[in-house]
C-alpha positions as CSV (number, residue, x, y, z in Angstrom):
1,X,-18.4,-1.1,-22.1
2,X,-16.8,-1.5,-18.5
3,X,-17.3,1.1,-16.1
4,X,-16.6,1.3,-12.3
5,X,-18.4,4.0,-9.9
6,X,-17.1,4.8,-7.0
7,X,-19.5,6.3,-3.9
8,X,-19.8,7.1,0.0
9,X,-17.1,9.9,0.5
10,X,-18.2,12.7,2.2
11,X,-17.2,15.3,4.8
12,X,-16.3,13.6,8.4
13,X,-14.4,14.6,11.4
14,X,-11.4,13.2,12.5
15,X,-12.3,9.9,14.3
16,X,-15.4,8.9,12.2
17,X,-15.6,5.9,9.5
18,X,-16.8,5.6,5.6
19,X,-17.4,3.7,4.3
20,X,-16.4,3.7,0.0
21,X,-18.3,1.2,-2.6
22,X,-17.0,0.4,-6.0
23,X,-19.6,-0.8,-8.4
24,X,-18.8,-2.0,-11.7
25,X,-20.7,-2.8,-14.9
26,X,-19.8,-3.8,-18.3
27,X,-18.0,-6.6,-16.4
28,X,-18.0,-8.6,-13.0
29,X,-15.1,-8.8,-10.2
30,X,-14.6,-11.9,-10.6
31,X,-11.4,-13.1,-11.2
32,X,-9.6,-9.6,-11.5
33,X,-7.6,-8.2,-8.6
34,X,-9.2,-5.0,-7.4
35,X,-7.4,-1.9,-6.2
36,X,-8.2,1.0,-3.9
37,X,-6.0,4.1,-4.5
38,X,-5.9,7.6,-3.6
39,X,-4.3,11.5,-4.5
40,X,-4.5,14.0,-1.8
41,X,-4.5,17.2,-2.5
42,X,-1.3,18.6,-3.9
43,X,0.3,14.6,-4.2
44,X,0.8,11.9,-6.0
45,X,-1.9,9.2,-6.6
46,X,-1.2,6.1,-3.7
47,X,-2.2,2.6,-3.3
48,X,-4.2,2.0,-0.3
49,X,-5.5,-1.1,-0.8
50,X,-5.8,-4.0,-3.0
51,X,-8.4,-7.8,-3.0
52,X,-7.0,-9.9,-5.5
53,X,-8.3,-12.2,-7.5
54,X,-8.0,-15.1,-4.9
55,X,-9.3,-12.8,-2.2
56,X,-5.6,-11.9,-0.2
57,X,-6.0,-8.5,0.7
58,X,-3.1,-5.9,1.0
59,X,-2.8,-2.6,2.7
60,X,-0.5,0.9,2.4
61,X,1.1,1.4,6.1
62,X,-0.4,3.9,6.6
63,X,-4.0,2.5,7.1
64,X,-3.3,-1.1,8.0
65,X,-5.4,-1.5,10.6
66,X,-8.1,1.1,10.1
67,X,-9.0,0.4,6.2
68,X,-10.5,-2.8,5.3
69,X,-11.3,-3.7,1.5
70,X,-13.7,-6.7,0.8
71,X,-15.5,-7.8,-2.2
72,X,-18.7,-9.2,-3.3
73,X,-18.6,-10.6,-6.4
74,X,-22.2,-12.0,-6.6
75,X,-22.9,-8.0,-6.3
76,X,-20.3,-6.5,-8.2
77,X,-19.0,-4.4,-5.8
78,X,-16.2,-4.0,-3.9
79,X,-15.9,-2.4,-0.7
80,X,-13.5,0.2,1.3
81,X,-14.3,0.2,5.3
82,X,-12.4,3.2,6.8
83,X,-12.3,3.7,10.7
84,X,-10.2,6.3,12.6
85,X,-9.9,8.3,9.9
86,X,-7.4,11.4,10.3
87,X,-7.0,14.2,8.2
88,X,-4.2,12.8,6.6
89,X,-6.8,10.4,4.7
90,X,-8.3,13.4,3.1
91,X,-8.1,12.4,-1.1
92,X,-10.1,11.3,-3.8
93,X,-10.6,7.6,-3.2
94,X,-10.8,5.9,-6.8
95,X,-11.2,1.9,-7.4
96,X,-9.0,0.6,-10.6
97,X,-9.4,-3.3,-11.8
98,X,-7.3,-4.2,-15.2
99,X,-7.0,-1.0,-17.1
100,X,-10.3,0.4,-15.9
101,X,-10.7,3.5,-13.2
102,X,-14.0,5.0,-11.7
103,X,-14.4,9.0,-11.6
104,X,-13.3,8.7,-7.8
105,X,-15.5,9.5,-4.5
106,X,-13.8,12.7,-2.2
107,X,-13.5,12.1,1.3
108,X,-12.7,14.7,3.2
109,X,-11.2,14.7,7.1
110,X,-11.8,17.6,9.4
111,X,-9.7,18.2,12.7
């Protein structure tokens, strides 16, 4: 059985960095594309980021530059680096590879 866990939200004020881990078991990384996405309160669920398989990495707008996903395989975990966060990143952060989704980590931004 495959399951992912996401962990490392919390409660932060504007300006500070997470930073969110996805593990996984049931199954490795390796050689699946691995997605970061996110639903703020009262929206739709958005991608943020994604690693894929071959390690590219792609980012919403709205965090290039701030966000940074990497991945270690050997560890089975993937990884979310957030800097400069705003309240605007305020969500539940899930991870998502193939057709599996983790229970999601909250961060929350305060002004």
């Amino acid at each position: 059985q495959v399951q992912l866990l996401e962990s490392g939200g919390g409660l932060v004020q504007a300006g500070a960095s997470l930073r969110l881990s996805c593990s996984a078991s049931g199954r490795t990384f390796s050689g699946y594309p691995v997605t970061w996405y996110r639903r703020a309160p009262g929206k739709e669920r958005e991608f943020v980021a994604v690693s894929t398989k071959s390690g590219q990495t792609y980012y919403t707008n709205s965090v290039k530059g701030r966000f940074t996903i990497s991945r270690d395989d050997a560890q089975e975990t993937v990884y979310l680096e957030m800097t400069s966060l705003n309240p605007e990143d305020t969500a539940m952060y899930y991870c998502n590879m193939d057709q599996y989704w983790g229970p999601g980590t909250l961060v929350t931004v305060s002004s």
